[in-house]
N, C-alpha and C positions, 0 to 999 in steps of 0.2 A: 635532251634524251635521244638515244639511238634508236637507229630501225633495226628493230632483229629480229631474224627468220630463222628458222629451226629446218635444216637441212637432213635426208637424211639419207644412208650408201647402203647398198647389200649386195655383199661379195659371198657368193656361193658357188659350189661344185653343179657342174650340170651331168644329167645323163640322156642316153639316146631316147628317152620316152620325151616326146614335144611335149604333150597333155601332164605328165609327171611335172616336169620341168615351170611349166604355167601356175598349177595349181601349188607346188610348193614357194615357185614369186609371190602369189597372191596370198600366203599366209604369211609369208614375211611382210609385204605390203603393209599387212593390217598389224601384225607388230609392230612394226617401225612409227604409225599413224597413231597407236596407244601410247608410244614412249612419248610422242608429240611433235614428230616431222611433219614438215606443210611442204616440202619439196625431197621429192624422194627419187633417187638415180639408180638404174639398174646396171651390170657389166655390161658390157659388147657382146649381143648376140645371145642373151640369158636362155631363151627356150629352145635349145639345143647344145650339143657338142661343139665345140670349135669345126666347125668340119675342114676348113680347110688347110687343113694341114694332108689333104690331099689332092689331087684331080678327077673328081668324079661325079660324069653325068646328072646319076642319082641323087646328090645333094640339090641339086636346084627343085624337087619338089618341097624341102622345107620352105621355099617362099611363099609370100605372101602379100596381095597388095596392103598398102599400109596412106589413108584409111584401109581398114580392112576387121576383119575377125577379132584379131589380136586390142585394136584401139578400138573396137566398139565393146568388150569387154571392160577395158581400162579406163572408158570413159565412163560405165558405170559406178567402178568403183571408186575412181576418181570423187566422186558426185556423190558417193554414197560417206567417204570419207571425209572429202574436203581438205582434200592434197592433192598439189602437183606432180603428175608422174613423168618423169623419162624414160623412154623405154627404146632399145636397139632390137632393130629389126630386119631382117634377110627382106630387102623387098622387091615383086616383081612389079615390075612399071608396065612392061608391055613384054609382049613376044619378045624373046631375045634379047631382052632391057633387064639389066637385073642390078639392085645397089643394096650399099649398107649403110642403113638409114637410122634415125630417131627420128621418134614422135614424140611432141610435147600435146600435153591434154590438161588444160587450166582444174583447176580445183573444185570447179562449176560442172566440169565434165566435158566441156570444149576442147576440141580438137583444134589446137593454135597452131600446128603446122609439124614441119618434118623438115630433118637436116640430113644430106648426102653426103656421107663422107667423100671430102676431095682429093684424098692420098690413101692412093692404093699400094698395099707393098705387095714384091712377089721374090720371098727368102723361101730357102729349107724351111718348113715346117708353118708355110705364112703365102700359100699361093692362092690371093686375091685378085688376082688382077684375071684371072680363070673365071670365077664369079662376079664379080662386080665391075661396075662402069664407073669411072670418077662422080662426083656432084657436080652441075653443071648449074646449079640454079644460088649461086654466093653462101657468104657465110652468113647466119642467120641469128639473130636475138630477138627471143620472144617477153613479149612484157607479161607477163603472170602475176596473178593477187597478192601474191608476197616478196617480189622480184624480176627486175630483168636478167634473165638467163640466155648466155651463149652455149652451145651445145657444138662440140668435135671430137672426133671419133677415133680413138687409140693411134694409128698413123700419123693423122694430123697431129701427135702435142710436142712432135720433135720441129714441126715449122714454125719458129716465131712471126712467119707473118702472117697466119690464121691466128692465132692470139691476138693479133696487133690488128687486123681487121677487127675481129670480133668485137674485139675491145671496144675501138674509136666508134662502134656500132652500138654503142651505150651500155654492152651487157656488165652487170657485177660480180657475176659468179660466173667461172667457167666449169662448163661438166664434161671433164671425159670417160664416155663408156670403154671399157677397155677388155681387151684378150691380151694380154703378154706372157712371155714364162719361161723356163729355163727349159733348154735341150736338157733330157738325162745322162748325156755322156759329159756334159760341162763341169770343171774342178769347181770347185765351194770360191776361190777368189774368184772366177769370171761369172761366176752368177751375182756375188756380192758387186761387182766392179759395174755390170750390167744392170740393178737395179740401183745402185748409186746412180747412173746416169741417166735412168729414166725418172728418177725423184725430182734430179738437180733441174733438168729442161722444163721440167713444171713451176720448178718454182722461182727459174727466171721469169717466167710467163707471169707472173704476182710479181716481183717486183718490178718490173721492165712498163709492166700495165698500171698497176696500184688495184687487183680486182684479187678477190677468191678462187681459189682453185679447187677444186671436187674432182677427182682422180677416183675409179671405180675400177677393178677390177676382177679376174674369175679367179677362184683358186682350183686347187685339184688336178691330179695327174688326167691324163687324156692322152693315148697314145705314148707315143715319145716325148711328149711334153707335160711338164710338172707349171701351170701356173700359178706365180709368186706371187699370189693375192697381195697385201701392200699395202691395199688404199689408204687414201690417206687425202684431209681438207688441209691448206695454205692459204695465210692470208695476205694481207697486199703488202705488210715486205718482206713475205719468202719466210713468215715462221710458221714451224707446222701444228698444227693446234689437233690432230690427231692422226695417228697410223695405224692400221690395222694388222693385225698376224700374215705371217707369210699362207699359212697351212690350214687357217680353220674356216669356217663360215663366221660371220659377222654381221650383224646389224646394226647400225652406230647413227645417234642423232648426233648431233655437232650445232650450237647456236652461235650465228655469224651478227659483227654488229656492222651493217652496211653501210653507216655513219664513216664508218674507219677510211673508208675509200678516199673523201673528200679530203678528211684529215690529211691521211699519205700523199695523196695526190698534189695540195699546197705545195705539204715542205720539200717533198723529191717530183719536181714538175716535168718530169720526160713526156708527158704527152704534149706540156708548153713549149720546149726546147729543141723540136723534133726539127728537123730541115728536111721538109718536104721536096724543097725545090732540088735537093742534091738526090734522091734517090732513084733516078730513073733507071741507073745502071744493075737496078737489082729485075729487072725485066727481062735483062740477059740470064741464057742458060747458061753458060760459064764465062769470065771474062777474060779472054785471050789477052788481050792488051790494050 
């Protein structure tokens, strides 16, 4: 018989009210917790607007240390449901420290730790590297009552070798919290052509590993940008066992059989066949010759 965990995503529109923003996760939380999720993942940055799709000052008062406010809430209700929460959060570390983090909180209401996103981008419409400092402290998988979970952070799912760490680091599921979405001046192909390529980099990260993939994302316009909600769970060889709408809110359980992995892992053994000893030259930033 298999092991299987009931996973569960919510992709929602945010607005500028933080406390709006909180109290409308937390009644999705407990929907998703009646439908029968025991591991439930939030977008990138839920209790607020995207902010940074600007430069400004003012935005760093949305932070918050993390423990903090936000996970001593979650750990309540973590505890009061008896579900695993993910949750992305703007966090301050110290004076003039600031990152974009998750917090994993076990089903018990423990606070298992927090993950720093370690790929900062700084595009039109995506100036992070203004607000946050890389992760500094590795990639992380946490062991939870129903799963080991790796947890990385929308940036991170274009680098296979955060996957490929995460991976060899025992987790079965990978969760990305995510902001992504279309400029509004972009033609309908280069959006479609742009979320094709952000599906396909996930779902090598499933076959390349043999693990699940949990892909979260925001929906809703915000500024200039229209985020192409999406999500969508992969299994370990790259088939997709749900998607979600570009445009609505969603709450989606997904039941994963974590058996599967061992299975896949056998008959396509890339984690056996790896040549460790040849890859050093991937430590270079580019390789001239």
């Amino acid at each position: 018989m298999g092991k299987h965990v009931q996973i569960g995503l919510i992709q929602m529109s945010c607005s500028s009210d933080k406390q709006a923003n909180l109290d409308k996760t937390i009644g999705k939380i407990r929907e998703a917790a009646a439908q029968g999720a025991q591991i439930i993942c939030l977008q990138e940055l839920f209790s607020s607007l995207y902010f940074c799709w600007e430069e400004s000052y003012d935005n760093f008062s949305l932070a918050e240390t993390v423990p903090g406010s936000t996970t001593s809430r979650f750990q309540e209700l973590a505890r009061e449901l008896g579900v695993v929460l993910i949750s992305s959060l703007f966090e301050k570390r110290a004076q003039g420290v600031y990152h974009n983090t998750a917090a994993v909180i076990d089903a018990d209401g423990t606070f298992l730790g927090k993950y720093r996103k370690h790929h900062i981008p700084d595009d039109p419409g995506y100036y992070e590297k203004f607000y946050f400092a890389p992760g500094d402290d590795g990639y992380q998988v946490f062991e939870t009552q129903f799963a080991k979970v790796g947890i990385l952070i929308c940036w991170d799912q274009w680098y296979p070798e955060a996957a490929r760490i995460t991976s060899l680091k025992g987790a079965e599921i990978l969760f990305y919290p995510t902001a992504i979405g279309w400029a509004l001046s972009q033609d309908e192909e280069t959006n479609r052509q742009q979320y094709q390529a952000w599906q396909a980099v996930h779902l090598g990260h499933s076959v390349a590993n043999g693990v699940y993939v949990v892909a979260v994302n925001r929906t809703g316009r915000e500024g200039a940008m229209n985020f192409w909600g999406g999500s969508f769970v992969s299994g370990p060889m790259g088939d997709i066992l749900y998607q979600a709408p570009h445009h609505n809110e969603v709450i989606h359980v997904q039941e994963l059989d974590l058996s599967r992995i061992d299975e896949i892992r056998v008959h396509w053994p890339f984690l056996r066949d790896r040549r460790i000893d040849s890859y050093k030259p991937i430590l270079r930033r580019y390789i001239d010759k």
